[in-house]
N, C-alpha and C positions, 0 to 999 in steps of 0.2 A: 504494500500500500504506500502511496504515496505521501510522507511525511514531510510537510513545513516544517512544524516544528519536533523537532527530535528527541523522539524520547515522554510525549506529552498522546497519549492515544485518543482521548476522548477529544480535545481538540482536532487532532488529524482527520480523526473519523469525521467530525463537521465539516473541514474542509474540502472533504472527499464528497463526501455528499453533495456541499452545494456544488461543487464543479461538475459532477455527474448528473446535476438536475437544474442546467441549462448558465449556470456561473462561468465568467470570465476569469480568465486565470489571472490578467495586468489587472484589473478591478477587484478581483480577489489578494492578489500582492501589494495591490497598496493598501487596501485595509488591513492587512496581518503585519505589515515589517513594522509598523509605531509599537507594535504588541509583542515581537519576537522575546521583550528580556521578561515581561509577564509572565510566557507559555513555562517557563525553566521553574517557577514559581510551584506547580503543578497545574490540576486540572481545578481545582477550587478557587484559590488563590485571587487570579487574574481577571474571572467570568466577568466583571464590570468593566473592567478596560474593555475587552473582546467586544461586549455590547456598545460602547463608544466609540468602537474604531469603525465597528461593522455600522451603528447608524449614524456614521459620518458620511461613511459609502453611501447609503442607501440616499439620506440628503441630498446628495449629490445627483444621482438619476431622479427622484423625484422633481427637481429643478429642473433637468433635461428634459424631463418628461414632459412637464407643466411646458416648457416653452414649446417642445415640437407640438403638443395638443393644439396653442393656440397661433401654431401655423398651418393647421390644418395637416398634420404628419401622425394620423393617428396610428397606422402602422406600428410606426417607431416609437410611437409614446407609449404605446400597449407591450411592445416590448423592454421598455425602460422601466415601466411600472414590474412589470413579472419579474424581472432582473431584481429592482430595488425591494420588491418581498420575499423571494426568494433568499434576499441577506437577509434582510430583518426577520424574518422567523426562525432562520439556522442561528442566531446571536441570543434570541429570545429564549429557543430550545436548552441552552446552556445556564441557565440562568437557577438563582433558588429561586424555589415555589417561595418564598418569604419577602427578594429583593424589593425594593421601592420600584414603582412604577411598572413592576411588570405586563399588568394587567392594559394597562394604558397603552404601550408597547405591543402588546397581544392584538387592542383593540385598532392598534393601526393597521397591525397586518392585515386584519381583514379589511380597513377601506380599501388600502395597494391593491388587495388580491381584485378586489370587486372591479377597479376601473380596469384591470390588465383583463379582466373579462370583456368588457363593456366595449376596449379599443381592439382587442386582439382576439379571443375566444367569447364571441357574443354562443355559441352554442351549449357554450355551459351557463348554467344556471343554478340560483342556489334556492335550497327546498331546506323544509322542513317536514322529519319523519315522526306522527306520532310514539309517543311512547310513554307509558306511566302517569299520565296527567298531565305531560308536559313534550317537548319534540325532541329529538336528536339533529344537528343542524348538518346540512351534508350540501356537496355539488352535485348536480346532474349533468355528463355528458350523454347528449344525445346523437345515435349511431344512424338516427333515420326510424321511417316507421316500424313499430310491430319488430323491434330489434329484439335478439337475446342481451341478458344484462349482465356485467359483474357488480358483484359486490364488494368493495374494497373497505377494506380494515385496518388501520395503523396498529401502532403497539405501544409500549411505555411511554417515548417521549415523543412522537412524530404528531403532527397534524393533517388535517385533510389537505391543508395549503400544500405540506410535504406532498404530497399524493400529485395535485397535481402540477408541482415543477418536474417530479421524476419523470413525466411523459407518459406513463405506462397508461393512461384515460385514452391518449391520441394513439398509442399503437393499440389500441382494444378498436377504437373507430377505424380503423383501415382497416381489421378484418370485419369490419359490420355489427359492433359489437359495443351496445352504451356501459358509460359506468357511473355508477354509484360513490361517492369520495364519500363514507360517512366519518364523523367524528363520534368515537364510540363514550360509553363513559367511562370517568377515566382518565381522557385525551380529548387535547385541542379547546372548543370553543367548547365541547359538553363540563370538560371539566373548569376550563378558565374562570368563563363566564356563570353556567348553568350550575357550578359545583358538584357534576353526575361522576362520582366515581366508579371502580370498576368491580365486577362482579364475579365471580366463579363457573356459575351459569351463562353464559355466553347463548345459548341459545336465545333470549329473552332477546338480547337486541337484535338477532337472525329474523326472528317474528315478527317481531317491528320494522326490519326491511322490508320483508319479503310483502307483509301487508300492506306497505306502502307501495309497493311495484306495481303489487295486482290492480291498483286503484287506477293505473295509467295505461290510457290505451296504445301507447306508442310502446308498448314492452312486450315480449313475447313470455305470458305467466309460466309455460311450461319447461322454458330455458334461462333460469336465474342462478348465476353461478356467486361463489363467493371465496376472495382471495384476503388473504391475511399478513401481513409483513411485522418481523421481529417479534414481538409478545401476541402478534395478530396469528403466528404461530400455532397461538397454544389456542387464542380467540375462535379462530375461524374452524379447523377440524371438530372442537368442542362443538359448535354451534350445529354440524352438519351432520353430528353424531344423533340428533336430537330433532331437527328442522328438517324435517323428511322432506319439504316441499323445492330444497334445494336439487340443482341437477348437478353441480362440479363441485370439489372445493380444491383448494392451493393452500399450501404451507410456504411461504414465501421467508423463508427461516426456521427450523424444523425447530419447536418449543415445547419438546415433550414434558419436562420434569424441570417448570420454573421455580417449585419451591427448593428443589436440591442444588440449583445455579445460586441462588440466596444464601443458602448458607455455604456455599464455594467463597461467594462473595466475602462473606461476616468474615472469613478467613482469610482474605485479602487473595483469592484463588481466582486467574480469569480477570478479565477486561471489565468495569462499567461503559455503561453507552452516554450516561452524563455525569456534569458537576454534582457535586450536592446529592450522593445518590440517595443516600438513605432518609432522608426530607424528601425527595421526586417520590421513592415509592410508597411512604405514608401517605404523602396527598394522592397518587395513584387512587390507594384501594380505599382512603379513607380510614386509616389505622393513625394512631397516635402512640402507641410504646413499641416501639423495637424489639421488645425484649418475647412477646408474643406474638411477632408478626410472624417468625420464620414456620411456628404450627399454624396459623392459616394459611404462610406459601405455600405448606403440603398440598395442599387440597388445590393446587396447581399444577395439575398431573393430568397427561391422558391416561392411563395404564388404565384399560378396562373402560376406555372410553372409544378408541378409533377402531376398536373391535366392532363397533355399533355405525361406522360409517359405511352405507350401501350405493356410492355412488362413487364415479369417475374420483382418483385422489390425487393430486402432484406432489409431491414434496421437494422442493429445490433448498441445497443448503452448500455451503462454502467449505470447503475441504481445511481453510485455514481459519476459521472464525474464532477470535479471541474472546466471543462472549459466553456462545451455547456451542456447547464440543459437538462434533460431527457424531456422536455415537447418539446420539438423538434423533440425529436424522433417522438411522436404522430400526431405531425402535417403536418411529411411528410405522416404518414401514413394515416391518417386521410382523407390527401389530395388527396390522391394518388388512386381516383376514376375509372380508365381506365385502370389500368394494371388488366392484368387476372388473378395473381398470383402477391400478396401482402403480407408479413409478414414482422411482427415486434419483433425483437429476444432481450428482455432488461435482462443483465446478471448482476446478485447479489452480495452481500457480500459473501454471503455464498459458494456460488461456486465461486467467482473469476471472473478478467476480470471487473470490475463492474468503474474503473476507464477510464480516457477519451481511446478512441480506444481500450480500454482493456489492455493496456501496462501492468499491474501489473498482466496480466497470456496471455500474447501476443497467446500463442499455441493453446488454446482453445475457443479462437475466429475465429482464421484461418483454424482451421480445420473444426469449425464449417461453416463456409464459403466454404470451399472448398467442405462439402458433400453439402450443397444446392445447388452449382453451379453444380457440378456433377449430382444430380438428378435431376433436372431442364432438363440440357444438354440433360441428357435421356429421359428425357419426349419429348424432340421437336424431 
C-alpha cells in the first residue's frame, strides 16, 4: 500500500482511499506535507491538524467551484464540489466522535455532496427509507426502468458519501443495475445526525430496504441484491441469512468473527481502521464501558449464521488485510453450505487490492463485483 506517511497506517489507509475514490494526488500533496511532522505523532495525536489541512483543500475547490458555477461551467463545478467532499469526509472520518464541530463538519459534507449531485450526477437522488418510527437517509442511483437493485452497506466508519466517490453506484449502472447508498445505523448521517446506532440483527434494516424498493416502480422486486463493505461484512451476509426476499448478497470484506478482531484489538493485535478507536466503536453500537463491550462483540459472529444463506454468495477479501485476517474469508465460505452459488475471490500482492476492502486498488475490486453481480442477475 501506498504510504505518505511512514509508519502511521490509519492515516495511509485515508489517503488510499481518497485517491482510489476519485482524489488528486498534487491536491492531495498539498494538503498532507503542512501535516507530514503530525502523522510521526501517531494516528491520535494529529486528527485536528489532518482536518485543517484537508479543509483548507476542500476551501479551496469550493471557491473554484463557486466561480466556475457562476460562469456557467457546471460540469467542472460538479466536479470540484465531488472532489472538495470527497476530502472533507475522508478528514471528518478520522476524527473523535467527541471533537468540536464535528457534526457541523458532517453537516457540510452533505451540502458538497448535494450540489456535486445537482451539477454532475443529477441521476442520483436522495431518499429516505422508513424505519422504526423514523427513516434511514440513503442515495438512489437510478439504472433506468424496472432495473434490478443493489443494496449497498458501509461498515464502522465509512458513509454513504464514501459509497458514492468509490464509483462502485456508476459501474452497477453500466451493467443496468440501480443502487441503493444507504446509511445504516451506526454510520454516516443515521448515526451523526439521527443518533441510530448499530445492531446485531442486521436483518431489520434488510426489511426496511427491501420494503422500500418494493414501493418503486422503476425496480425490479424480484432482483434486489445486497452488498456490504468492511463491518458491512458481517452487516450484509447476517441480513441475507434472515431476508429471504433478497436474491444476491456480497461480502465486500469477509467479517466473520468481529467480536474476536476486538479483543485482537484490546491487545494491540492487527491494524485499526480509525483514530480514537475505542470512543468510534462505543458511539458505533451505543455502548459506554469498555470493559463489557468485548461480550457483546461476541455476538458478532456469523458461525451458525451463513449456514442459513440460500442464495447466490461472493465473498471478496485481500490476501494482505491488516485488519480482518484472511482466515475469515474461508470461514464464511467454508460455512456457507446452502447457497447455490458460493465463491471466494482473495486478491494479491501482485495484482493489487490485497489490503482491507481493497482500498489500495478500490476499482478492481468493484468492478470485479459488479461483473459477478451482473452475471448472476443474468443467470436468474
Amino acid at each position: 500500500m501506498y504510504e505518505y506517511f511512514p509508519g502511521n497506517y490509519v492515516w495511509n489507509l485515508g489517503v488510499v482511499a481518497t485517491l482510489n475514490s476519485g482524489g488528486l494526488i498534487d491536491e492531495v500533496d498539498r494538503a498532507c506535507r503542512p501535516i507530514r511532522e503530525a502523522a510521526t505523532r501517531g494516528e491520535d495525536a494529529g486528527t485536528t491538524e489532518f482536518l485543517r489541512a484537508w479543509t483548507a483543500l476542500t476551501d479551496q475547490l469550493v471557491r473554484q467551484a463557486e466561480e466556475a458555477e457562476k460562469a456557467g461551467h457546471t460540469r467542472t463545478a460538479g466536479q470540484l464540489y465531488a472532489r472538495a467532499t470527497n476530502y472533507l469526509c475522508q478528514a471528518e472520518r478520522l476524527q473523535s466522535p467527541t471533537a468540536p464541530g464535528r457534526l457541523d463538519t458532517y453537516r457540510r459534507v452533505l451540502e458538497l455532496q448535494q450540489k456535486a449531485f445537482d451539477l454532475k450526477d443529477p441521476c442520483i437522488t436522495r431518499v429516505a427509507i422508513p424505519y422504526e418510527g423514523t427513516t434511514l437517509p440513503a442515495y438512489f442511483s437510478s439504472a433506468g426502468d424496472h432495473a434490478p437493485v443493489m443494496i449497498m452497506w458501509n461498515g464502522l466508519d465509512s458513509t454513504k458519501e464514501h459509497m458514492y466517490s468509490s464509483g462502485h453506484w456508476e459501474e452497477l449502472a453500466a451493467r443496468g443495475i440501480s443502487c441503493l447508498m444507504v446509511d445504516c445505523p451506526g454510520s454516516g448521517e443515521a448515526l451523526r445526525v439521527q443518533g441510530l446506532t448499530a445492531r446485531v440483527d442486521t436483518e431489520a434494516w434488510a426489511t426496511a430496504c427491501v420494503d422500500y424498493l418494493e414501493t418503486r416502480d422503476d425496480v425490479d422486486h424480484d432482483r434486489i441484491g445486497l452488498v456490504g463493505w468492511s463491518l458491512g461484512g458481517y452487516y450484509a451476509p447476517r441480513a441475507a441469512a434472515f431476508e429471504k426476499r433478497l436474491a444476491l448478497v456480497v461480502a465486500w470484506g469477509a467479517n466473520h468473527d468481529w467480536g474476536a478482531v476486538q479483543r485482537r484489538r484490546l491487545e494491540r493485535e492487527g491494524e485499526r481502521p480509525v483514530p480514537h478507536y475505542w470512543e468510534h466503536v462505543l458511539w458505533v453500537w451505543g455502548h459506554d464501558n469498555l470493559d463489557t463491550f468485548p461480550d457483546f462483540a461476541d455476538g458478532v459472529n456469523l458461525d451458525g449464521v451463513v449456514e442459513q444463506i440460500t442464495v447466490p454468495f461472493l465473498i471478496c477479501h485481500g490476501e494482505n488485510d491488516r485488519q480482518i485476517p484472511v482466515a475469515y474469508a474461508h470461514r464464511s465460505y467454508e460455512q456457507a453450505v446452502h447457497s447455490p452459488n458460493r465463491q471466494l475471490r482473495l486478491f494479491t500482492a501482485e495484482e493489487g487490492a490485497t489490503e482491507h476492502i481493497g482500498l489500495d486498488h478500490l476499482s478492481h475490486v468493484s468492478t470485479y463485483i459488479a461483473d459477478w453481480v451482473a452475471d448472476t442477475l443474468v443467470q436468474m
